[in-house]
N, C-alpha and C positions, 0 to 999 in steps of 0.2 A: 638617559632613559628614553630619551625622545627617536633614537633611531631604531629601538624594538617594536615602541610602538606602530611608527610609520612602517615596517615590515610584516608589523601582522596583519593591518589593515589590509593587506592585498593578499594574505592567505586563506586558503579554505576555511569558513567557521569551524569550530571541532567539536561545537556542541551540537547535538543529530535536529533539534529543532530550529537554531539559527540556521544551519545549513538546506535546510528545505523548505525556510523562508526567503532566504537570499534565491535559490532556485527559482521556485515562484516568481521572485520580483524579479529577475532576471528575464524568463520566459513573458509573463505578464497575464496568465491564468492558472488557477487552481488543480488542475488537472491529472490524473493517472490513467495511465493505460493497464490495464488487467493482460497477464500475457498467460493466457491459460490453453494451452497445446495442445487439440484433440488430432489423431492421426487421420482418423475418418473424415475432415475437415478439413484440409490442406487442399491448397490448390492442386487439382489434377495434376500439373508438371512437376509436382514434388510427388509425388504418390510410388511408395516404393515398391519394386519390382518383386522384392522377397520379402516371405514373412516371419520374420527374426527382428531380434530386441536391436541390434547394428542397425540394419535397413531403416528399423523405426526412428529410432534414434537420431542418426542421420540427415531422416527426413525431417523431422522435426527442429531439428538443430538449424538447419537453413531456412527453415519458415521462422524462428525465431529470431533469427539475427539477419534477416531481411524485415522483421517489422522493427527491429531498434532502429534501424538507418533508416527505415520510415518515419518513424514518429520524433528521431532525436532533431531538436531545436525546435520543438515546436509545445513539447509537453515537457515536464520540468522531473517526472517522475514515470518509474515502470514499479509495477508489481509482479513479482513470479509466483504465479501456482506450484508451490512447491508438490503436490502429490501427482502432478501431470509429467514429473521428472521423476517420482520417484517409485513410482513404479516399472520403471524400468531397470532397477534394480543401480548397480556400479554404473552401467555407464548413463545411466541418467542422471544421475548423481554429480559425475563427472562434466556430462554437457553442459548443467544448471551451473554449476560452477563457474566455466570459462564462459558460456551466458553472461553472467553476473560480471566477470570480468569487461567483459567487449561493452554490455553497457556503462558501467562505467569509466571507460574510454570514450565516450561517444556525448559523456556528461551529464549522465541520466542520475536523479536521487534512486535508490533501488531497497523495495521493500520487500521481504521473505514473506512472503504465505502461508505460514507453515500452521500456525493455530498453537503452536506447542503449551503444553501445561504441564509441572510438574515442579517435586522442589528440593532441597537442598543438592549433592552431588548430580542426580540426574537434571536438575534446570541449568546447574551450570557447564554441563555437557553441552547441554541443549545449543546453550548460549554461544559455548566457545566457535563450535560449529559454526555457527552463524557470523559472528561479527569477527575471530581471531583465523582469517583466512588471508591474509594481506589484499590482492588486488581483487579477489575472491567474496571479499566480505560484505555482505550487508552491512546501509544504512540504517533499516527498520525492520523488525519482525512482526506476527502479528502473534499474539498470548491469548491464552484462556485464564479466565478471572477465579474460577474457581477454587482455587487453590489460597485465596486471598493476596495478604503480604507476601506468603513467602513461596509464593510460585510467580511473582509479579517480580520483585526486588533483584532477582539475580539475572533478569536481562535488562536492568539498568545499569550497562557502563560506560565508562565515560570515550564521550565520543556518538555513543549507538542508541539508536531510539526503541522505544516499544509500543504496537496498539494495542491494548485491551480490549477484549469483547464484551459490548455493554450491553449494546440493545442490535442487535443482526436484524439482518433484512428477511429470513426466509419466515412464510408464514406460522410454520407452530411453532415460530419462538415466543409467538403470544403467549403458547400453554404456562410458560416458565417467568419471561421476561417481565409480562403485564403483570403477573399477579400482585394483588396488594397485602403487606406483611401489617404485622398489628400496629406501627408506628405511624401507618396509614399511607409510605409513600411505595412505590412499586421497586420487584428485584432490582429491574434496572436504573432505579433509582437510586436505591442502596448501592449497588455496583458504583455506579457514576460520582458517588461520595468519596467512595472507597478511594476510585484512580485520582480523584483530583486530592483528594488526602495525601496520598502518596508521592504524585507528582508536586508536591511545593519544593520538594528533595531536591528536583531537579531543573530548576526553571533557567532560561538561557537568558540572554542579552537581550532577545524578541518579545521578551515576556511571556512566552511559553514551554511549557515543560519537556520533555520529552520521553515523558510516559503519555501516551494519546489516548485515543480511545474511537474505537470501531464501532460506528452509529448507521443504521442503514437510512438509507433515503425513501423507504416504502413505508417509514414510519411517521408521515410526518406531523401527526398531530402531538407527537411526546418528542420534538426537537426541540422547542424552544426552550420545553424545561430541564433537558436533559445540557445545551448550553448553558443556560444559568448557575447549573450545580459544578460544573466544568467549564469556568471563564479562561482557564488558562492550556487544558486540553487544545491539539489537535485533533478535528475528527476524519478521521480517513472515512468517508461514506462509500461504502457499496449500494447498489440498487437502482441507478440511475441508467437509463435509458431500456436495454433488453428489456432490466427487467421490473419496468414501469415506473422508478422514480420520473419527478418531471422537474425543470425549472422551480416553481413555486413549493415543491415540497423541498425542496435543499434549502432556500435561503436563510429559514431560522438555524442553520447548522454554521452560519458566518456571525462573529462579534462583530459590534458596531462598525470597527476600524477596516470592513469587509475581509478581515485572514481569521484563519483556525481552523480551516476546514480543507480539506484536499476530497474532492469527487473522481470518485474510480469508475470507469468503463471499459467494460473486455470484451466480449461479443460483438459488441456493436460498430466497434474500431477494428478488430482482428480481423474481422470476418465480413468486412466486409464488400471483399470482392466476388466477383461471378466464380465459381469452382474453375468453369472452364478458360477464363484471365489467364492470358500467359504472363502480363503487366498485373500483378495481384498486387505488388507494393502502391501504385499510384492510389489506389481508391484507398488502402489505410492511408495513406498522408491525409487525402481529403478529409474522409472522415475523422482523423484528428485533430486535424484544423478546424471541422465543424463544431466539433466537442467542446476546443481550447474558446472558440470565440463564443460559443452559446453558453459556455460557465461565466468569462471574461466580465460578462454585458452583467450577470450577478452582482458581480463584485466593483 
């Protein structure tokens, strides 16, 4: 028995939460890069000559896979905006895919964006899509809660993670999120019961599940409760830097033992060289490096 074990020890984790904590601790900060593709926003020397879905495509496909070799070894995770591919019909579809492959070749944890909700035959469409693509596949998706158990349960398989949407970061998600129900605690409080109900199903070797949950960082006064109710949740936070999280509103989104939390930033890393940058790559490396060490210093 003793020579299986020793051979696992030096393979990939296969549970989606041990594997994107081993990531992390590999790297040494908490960190995602948001990889959200606007054409009008590419460096000038990418800017395509013709106006066709190819050209666009194209362009964007090289602005992409110039920020993975930017940012790979330095952040332990990418996120793809899945609607920034997928409006491009087949071949955006296509690009996201061999995307997802090249990053992970480059050893990126790689989470889908896609928001998907729905349940029995169409969630496990949904699902397959996502994770049963071989080199193709998603680590992580991100779901809608909606649907409860059973638009939650069928992208939990084994191997592949999922984040829930608890409490988002854009402003009128107060109208919904905040409200308080008659048992007196808020949606997104009952939400956050829900996922970590569900997530005991699935808990790794890390001690975390790998049903997460999607917490923004412009919230920060409903963090600390919203960890407590979700001790064993991952929170993949959006909302940090563009678009005004700061330092001190993420903290209460980390357990004591400083993990559970992954901080996402895409504006602010992607974009952030001059348009007219022929060298567009060098300032996202900095600016990731700025990111990795100013979460780093949290934890």
């Amino acid at each position: 028995m003793s020579a299986p074990n020793s051979a696992n020890a030096t393979q990939t984790p296969s549970h989606a939460a041990d594997r994107l904590l081993a990531a992390i601790s590999s790297i040494g900060s908490p960190v995602c890069v948001g990889i959200d593709p606007v054409l009008e926003r590419l460096p000038a020397c990418l800017t395509p000559s013709s106006n066709n879905f190819q050209a666009a495509i194209s362009a964007i496909t090289s602005f992409t896979q110039g920020i993975l070799e930017a940012v790979a070894g330095i952040v332990p995770c990418v996120k793809f905006q899945s609607a920034c591919f997928e409006r491009y019909g087949h071949l955006g579809v296509k690009a996201l895919e061999q995307l997802i492959s090249h990053a992970k070749q480059q050893s990126l944890q790689v989470i889908l964006d896609a928001k998907r909700g729905d349940i029995g035959i169409s969630a496990d469409h949904y699902a397959a899509a996502a994770f049963e693509q071989s080199q193709q596949s998603s680590d992580w998706i991100t779901i809608n809660s909606y649907f409860g158990r059973d638009g939650i349960e069928p992208f939990l398989r084994n191997g592949c993670g999922a984040f829930c949407l608890v409490r988002t970061s854009n402003p009128s998600s107060d109208h919904l999120q905040s409200q308080e129900l008659v048992s007196g605690e808020t949606v997104a409080q009952r939400v956050a019961s829900m996922v970590a109900e569900i997530g005991t199903d699935s808990i790794g070797d890390c001690g975390y599940s790998s049903l997460g949950a999607v917490v923004g960082a412009t919230k920060p006064r409903e963090l600390a409760a919203l960890r407590e109710l979700m001790p064993q949740q991952i929170f993949l936070v959006p909302g940090f830097g563009a678009q005004g999280g700061t330092v001190d509103d993420i903290r209460p989104c980390f357990s004591a033992d400083g993990k559970g939390a992954l901080i996402t930033a895409s504006r602010s890393v992607i974009y952030a060289f001059n348009a007219s940058d022929d060298d567009w790559k060098t300032p996202i490396t900095e600016a990731a490096k700025a990111l990795a060490d100013q979460i780093a210093e949290v934890v």
